[in-house]
Phi, psi and omega in degrees: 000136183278091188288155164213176208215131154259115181304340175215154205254154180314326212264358167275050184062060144243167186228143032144306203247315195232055182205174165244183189208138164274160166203145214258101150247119215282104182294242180244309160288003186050045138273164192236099191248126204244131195240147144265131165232157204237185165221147178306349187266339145345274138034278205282304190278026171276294182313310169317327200273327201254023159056038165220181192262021183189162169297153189256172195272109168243182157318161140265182197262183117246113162301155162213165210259254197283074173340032168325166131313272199326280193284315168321353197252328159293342212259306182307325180319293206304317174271021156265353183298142194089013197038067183052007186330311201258009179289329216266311182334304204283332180294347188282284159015114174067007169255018179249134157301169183284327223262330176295303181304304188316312186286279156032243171331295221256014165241021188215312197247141149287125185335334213252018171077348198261141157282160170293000000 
């Protein structure tokens, strides 16, 4: 069973429909990789409150319909599948430098856009 954690607990004013949470999830390997999850109307009051027309560029998210136990733990179930690729992917996401990120890219892709 796939343990996770909340640093604040649901029951703390949050609500349901239009907010985020971080969560603590314990890989396989017994790391402990910290995810945010929103519900999209999050999204919309975010842009409404800071007054622009689009999310500005972050981390992602795991979206959920609801701030639930229940579907956040499904919704997490769902990026461990695969021994977590995309649990770990999404942990990666802004943990890189550009230069890192470049070395990457150019260890990956060829001038002509085609991959190894």
């Amino acid at each position: 069973m796939m343990k996770i954690e909340y640093p604040t607990a649901l029951s703390n004013g949050i609500n349901p429909y239009d907010d985020n949470i971080d969560v603590f999830v314990w890989t396989e390997e017994g790391k402990v990789l910290t995810v945010t999850v929103c519900t999209p109307q999050f999204y919309v009051s975010y842009m409404d409150k800071e007054g622009l027309d689009y999310v500005p560029a972050g981390p992602p998210d795991i979206i959920v319909r609801e701030l639930t136990d229940e579907i956040i733990r499904d919704a997490i179930q769902e990026y461990c599948r695969d021994n977590g690729y995309w649990l770990k992917t999404y942990f990666l996401q802004g943990n890189y430098s550009l230069e890192e990120m470049n070395m990457m890219i150019d260890s990956l892709v060829h001038s002509d856009g085609e991959c190894d």
